[in-house]
C-alpha positions as CSV (number, residue, x, y, z in Angstrom):
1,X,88.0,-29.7,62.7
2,X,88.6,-30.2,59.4
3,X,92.5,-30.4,57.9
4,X,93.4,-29.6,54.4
5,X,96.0,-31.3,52.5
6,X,98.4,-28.1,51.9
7,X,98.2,-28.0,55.6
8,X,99.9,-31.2,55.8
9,X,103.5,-32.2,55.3
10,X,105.9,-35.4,55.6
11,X,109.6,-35.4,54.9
12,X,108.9,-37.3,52.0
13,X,106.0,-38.6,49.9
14,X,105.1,-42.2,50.8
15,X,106.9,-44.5,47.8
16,X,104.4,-45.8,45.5
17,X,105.2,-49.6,44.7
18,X,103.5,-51.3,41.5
19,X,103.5,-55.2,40.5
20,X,103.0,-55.8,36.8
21,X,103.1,-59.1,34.8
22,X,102.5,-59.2,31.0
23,X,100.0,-56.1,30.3
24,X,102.3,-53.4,28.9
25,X,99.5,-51.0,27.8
26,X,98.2,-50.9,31.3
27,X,101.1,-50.2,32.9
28,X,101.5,-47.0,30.5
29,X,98.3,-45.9,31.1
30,X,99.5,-46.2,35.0
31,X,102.7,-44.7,34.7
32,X,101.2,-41.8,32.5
33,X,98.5,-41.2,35.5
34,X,100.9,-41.1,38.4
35,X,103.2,-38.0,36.4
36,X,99.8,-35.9,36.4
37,X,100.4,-36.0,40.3
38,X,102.5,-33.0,41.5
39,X,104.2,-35.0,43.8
40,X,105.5,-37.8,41.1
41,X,108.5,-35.8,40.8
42,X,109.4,-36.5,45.0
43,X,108.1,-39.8,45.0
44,X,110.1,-43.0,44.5
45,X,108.9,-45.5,42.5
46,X,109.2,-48.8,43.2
47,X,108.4,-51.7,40.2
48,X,108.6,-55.1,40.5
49,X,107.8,-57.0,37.3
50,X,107.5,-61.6,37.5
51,X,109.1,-63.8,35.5
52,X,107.4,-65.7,32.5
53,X,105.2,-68.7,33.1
54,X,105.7,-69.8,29.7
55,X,108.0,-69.2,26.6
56,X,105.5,-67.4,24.9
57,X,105.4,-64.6,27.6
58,X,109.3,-64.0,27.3
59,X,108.8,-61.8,24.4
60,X,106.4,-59.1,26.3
61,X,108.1,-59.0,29.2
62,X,111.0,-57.6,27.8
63,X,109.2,-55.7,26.1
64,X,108.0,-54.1,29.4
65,X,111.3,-53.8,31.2
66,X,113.0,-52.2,28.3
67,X,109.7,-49.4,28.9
68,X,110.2,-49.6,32.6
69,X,114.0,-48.9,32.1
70,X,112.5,-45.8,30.4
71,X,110.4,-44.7,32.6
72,X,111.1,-41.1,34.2
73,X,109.9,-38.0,35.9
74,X,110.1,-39.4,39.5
75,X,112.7,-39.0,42.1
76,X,114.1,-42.3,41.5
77,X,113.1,-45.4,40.6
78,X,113.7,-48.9,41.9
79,X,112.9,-52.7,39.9
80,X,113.1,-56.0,40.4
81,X,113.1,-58.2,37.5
82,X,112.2,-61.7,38.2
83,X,113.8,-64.6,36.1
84,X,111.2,-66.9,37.4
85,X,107.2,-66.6,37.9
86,X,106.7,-66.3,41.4
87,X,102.9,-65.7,40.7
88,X,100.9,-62.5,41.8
89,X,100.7,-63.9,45.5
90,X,104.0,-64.7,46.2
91,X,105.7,-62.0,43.7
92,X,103.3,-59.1,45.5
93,X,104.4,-60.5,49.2
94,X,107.9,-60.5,48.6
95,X,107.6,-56.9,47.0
96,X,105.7,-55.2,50.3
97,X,108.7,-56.8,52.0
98,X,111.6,-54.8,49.9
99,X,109.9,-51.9,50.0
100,X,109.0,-52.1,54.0
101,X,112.7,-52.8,54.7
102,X,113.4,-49.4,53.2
103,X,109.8,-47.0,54.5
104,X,107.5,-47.3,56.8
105,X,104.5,-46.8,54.6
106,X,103.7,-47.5,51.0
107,X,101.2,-46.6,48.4
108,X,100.6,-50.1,46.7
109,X,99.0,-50.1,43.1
110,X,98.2,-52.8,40.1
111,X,99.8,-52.3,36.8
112,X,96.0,-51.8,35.8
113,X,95.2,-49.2,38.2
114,X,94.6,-45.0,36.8
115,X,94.4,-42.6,39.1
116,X,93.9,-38.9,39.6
117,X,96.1,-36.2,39.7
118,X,95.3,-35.6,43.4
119,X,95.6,-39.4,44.0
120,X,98.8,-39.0,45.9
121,X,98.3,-35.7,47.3
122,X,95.3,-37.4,49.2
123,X,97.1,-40.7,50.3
124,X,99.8,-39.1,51.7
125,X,97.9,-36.5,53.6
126,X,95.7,-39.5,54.9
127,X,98.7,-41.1,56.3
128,X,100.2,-38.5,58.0
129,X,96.4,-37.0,59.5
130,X,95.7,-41.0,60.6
131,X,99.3,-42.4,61.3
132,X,98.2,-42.3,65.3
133,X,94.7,-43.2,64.7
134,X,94.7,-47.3,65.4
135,X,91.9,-47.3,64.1
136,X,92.6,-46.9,60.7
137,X,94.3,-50.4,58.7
138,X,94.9,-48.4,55.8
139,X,93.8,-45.7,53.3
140,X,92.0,-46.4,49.9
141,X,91.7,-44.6,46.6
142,X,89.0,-46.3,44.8
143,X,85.3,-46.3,45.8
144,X,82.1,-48.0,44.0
145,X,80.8,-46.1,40.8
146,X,77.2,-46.3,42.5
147,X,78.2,-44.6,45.8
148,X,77.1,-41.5,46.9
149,X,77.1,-40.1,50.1
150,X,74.0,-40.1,52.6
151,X,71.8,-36.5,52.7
152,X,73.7,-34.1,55.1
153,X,77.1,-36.1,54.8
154,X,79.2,-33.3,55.3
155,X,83.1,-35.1,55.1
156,X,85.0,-35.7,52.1
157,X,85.9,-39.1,53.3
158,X,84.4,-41.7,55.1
159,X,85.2,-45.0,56.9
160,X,84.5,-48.4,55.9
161,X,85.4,-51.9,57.9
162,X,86.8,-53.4,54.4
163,X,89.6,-53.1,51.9
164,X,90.1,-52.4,48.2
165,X,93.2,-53.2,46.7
166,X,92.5,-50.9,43.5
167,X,94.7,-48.6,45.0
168,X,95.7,-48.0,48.6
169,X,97.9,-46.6,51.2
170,X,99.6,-48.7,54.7
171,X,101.5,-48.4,57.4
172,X,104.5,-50.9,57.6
173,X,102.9,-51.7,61.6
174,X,99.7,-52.1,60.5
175,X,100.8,-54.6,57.4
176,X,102.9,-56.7,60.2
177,X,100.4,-56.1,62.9
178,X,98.5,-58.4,59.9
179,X,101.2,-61.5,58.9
180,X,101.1,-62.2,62.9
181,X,98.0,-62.8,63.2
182,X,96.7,-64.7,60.1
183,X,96.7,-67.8,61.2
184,X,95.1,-67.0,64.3
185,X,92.0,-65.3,62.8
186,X,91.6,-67.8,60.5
187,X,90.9,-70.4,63.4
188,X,88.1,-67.8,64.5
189,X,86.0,-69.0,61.4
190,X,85.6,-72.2,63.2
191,X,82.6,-70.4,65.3
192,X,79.5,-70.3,62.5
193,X,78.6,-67.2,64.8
194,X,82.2,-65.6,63.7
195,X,81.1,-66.3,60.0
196,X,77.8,-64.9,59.8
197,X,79.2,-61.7,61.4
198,X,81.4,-61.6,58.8
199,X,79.1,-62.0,56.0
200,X,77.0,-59.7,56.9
201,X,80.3,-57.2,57.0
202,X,80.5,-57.1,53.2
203,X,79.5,-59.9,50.8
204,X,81.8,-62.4,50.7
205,X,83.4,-64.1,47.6
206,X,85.1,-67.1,48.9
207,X,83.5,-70.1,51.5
208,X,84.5,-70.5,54.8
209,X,86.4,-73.9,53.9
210,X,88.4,-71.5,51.6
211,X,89.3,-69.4,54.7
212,X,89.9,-71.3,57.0
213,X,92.5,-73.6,54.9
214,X,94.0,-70.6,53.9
215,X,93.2,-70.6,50.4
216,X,92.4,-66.9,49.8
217,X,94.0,-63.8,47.9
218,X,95.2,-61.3,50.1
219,X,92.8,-59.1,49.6
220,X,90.7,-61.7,51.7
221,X,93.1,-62.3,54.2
222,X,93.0,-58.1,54.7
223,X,89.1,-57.7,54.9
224,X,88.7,-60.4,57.6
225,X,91.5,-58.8,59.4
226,X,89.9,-55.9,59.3
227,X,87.2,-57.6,60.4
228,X,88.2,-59.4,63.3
229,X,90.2,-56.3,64.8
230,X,87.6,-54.1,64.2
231,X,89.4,-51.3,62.1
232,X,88.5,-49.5,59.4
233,X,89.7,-47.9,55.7
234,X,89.3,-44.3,54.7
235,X,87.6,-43.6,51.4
236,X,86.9,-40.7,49.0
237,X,83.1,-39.9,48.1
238,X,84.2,-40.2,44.7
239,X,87.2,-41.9,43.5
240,X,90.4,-41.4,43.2
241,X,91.2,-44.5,41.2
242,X,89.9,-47.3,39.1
243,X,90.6,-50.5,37.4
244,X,91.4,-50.3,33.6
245,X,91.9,-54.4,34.5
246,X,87.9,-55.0,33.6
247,X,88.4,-55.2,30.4
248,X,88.6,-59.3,30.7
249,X,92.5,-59.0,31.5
250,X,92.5,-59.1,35.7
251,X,92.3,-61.6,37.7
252,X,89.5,-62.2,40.6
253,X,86.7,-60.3,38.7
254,X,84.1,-62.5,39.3
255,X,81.8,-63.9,37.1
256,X,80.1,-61.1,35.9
257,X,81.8,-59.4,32.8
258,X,80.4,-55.9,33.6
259,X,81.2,-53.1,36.4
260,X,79.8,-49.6,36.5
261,X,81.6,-46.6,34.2
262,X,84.1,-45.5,36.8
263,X,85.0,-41.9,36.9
264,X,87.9,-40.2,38.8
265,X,86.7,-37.6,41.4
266,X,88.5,-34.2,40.4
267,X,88.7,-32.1,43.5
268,X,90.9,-32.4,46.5
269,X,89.8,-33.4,49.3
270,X,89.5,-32.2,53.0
271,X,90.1,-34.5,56.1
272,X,88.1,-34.6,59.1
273,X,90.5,-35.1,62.1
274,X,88.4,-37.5,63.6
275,X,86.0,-39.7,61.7
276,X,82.7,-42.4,62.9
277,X,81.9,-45.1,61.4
278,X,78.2,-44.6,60.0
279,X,75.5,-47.8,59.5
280,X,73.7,-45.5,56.9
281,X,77.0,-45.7,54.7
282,X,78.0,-49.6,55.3
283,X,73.9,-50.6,54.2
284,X,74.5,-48.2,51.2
285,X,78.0,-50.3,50.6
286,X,76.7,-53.2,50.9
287,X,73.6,-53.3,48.8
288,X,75.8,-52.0,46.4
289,X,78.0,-54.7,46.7
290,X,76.3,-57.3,46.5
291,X,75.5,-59.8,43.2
292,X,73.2,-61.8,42.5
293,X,75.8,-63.6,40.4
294,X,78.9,-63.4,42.1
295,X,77.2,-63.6,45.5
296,X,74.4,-65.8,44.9
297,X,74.7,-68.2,42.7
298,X,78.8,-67.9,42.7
299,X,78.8,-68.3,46.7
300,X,76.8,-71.5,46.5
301,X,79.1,-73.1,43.7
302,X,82.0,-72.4,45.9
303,X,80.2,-73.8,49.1
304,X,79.6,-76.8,46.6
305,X,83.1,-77.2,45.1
306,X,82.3,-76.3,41.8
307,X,83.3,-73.2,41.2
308,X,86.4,-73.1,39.4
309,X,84.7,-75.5,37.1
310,X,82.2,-73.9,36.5
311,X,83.9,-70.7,36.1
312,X,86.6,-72.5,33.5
313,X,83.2,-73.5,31.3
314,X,81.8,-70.0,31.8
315,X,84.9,-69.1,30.1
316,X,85.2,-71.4,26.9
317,X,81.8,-70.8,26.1
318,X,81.6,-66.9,26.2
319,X,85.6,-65.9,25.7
320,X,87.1,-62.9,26.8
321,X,85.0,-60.3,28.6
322,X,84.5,-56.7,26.4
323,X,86.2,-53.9,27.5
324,X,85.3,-51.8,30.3
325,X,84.8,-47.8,30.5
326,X,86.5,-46.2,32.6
327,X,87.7,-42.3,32.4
């Protein structure tokens, strides 16, 4: 059976929560994408914007909260102005917190993220059709420019036992399900066996030192999660989102400088009420995933400790990255 989105209907529209630093012209391009959603007007939006690192960043940010104090066309809208720079980590943890002592679920975006007008239309149905599906860690917007779906796919959606943080949807259980355990899974990665399972999950961009220290994003922390429990995310064929941040200005690209032209999918979609994981679709992901570059070479400078030396040289010699397309 196959549920559509009009059929669906929550109280409220999950709140949609949005960090943003020192890049004012992504944050409009953001804000402007989120009002093209019909449900902007219901939703509350939640920003929370760090402090400066340095004096020369004082000037921009104030420049962005006197926007953000503009901002309008939702239900309400909620900020947090930091006086000091917590950094993204710590700024982005303490943020899922404020907003999880208030909902229990959350659509959680980048200042660089653009989405479509049915991006919140399709993350709010996805919570409410998978809420009771355990299965399920979360719901994400954004999918890989390359993808398409296998011959004879006939969903809209499919799952995938990883995460992408350009856009997403959670459930306040499922995000503490996650802080318990972290510590726990990490010790897993003790087992080489454990590892290699996990590498051959997705390609990996950190070494196992890395994880098992702790010394990971939480995007890394979420995948092996996901991992090690076994659950999955929901994705669009084509996507809902994508990351105006390629442009040389977000952090954890990698070392390449390039990433497909990402195009926003422009129908609504349809919701199976029960979905499989398929092995045809994680081969496809993962081929497509994978680089030379970041993978490759990249992997073996971390699993040498050179990495971030190398990366800082990369850098100096070849300067910010030219700016991505994305529509």
């Amino acid at each position: 059976m196959t549920t559509s989105p009009s059929s669906l209907t929550r109280q409220e529209p999950a709140p949609v929560l949005i960090s943003v630093y020192d890049r004012r012209e992504h944050l409009q391009r953001c804000i402007a994408a989120l009002l093209k959603n019909p449900e902007a007007s219901k939703t509350t939006l939640y920003i929370v914007s760090d402090g400066a690192k340095d004096e020369n960043r004082k000037g921009i940010i104030e420049e962005i909260r006197d926007y953000i104090c503009s901002i309008s066309g939702f239900k309400k809208i909620e900020t947090r102005f930091r006086e000091k720079n917590w950094g993204m980590r710590a700024s982005a943890l303490d943020a899922i917190d404020w907003v999880f002592s208030k909902h229990d679920s959350m659509i959680r975006m980048e200042d660089d993220i653009v989405c479509s007008p049915h991006y919140l239309t399709y993350l709010n149905s996805a919570l409410e059709t998978y809420k009771a599906d355990k299965r399920i860690f979360c719901i994400c917007a954004h999918t890989h420019p390359h993808y398409k779906p296998p011959a004879n796919y006939m969903h809209d959606v499919f799952l995938w036992r990883s995460f992408s943080p350009w856009g997403f949807a959670i459930w306040k259980d499922r995000w503490e399900e996650l802080l318990d355990v972290t510590e726990e899974e990490r010790k897993q990665l003790n087992d080489p066996a454990v590892w290699k399972a996990y590498c051959r999950n997705r390609p990996i961009l950190s070494s196992r030192k890395n994880y098992i220290e702790g010394l990971l994003h939480n995007d890394a922390r979420i995948n092996l999660h996901m991992f090690l429990t076994n659950t999955y995310g929901i994705y669009p064929n084509k996507a809902l989102s994508i990351n105006s941040g390629m442009d040389g200005t977000g952090a954890h690209c990698g070392l390449g400088w390039t990433y497909p032209k990402q195009l926003l999918g422009n129908a609504p979609i349809q919701f199976p009420d029960h979905l499989e994981p398929s092995k045809k679709i994680h081969r496809k992901l993962y081929r497509i995933q994978y680089s030379l570059l970041n993978h490759g070479i990249g992997g073996m400078l971390r699993s040498l400790g050179f990495f971030d030396t190398f990366y800082a040289i990369f850098r100096g010699i070849f300067g910010s990255v030219p700016k991505g397309k994305y529509t």
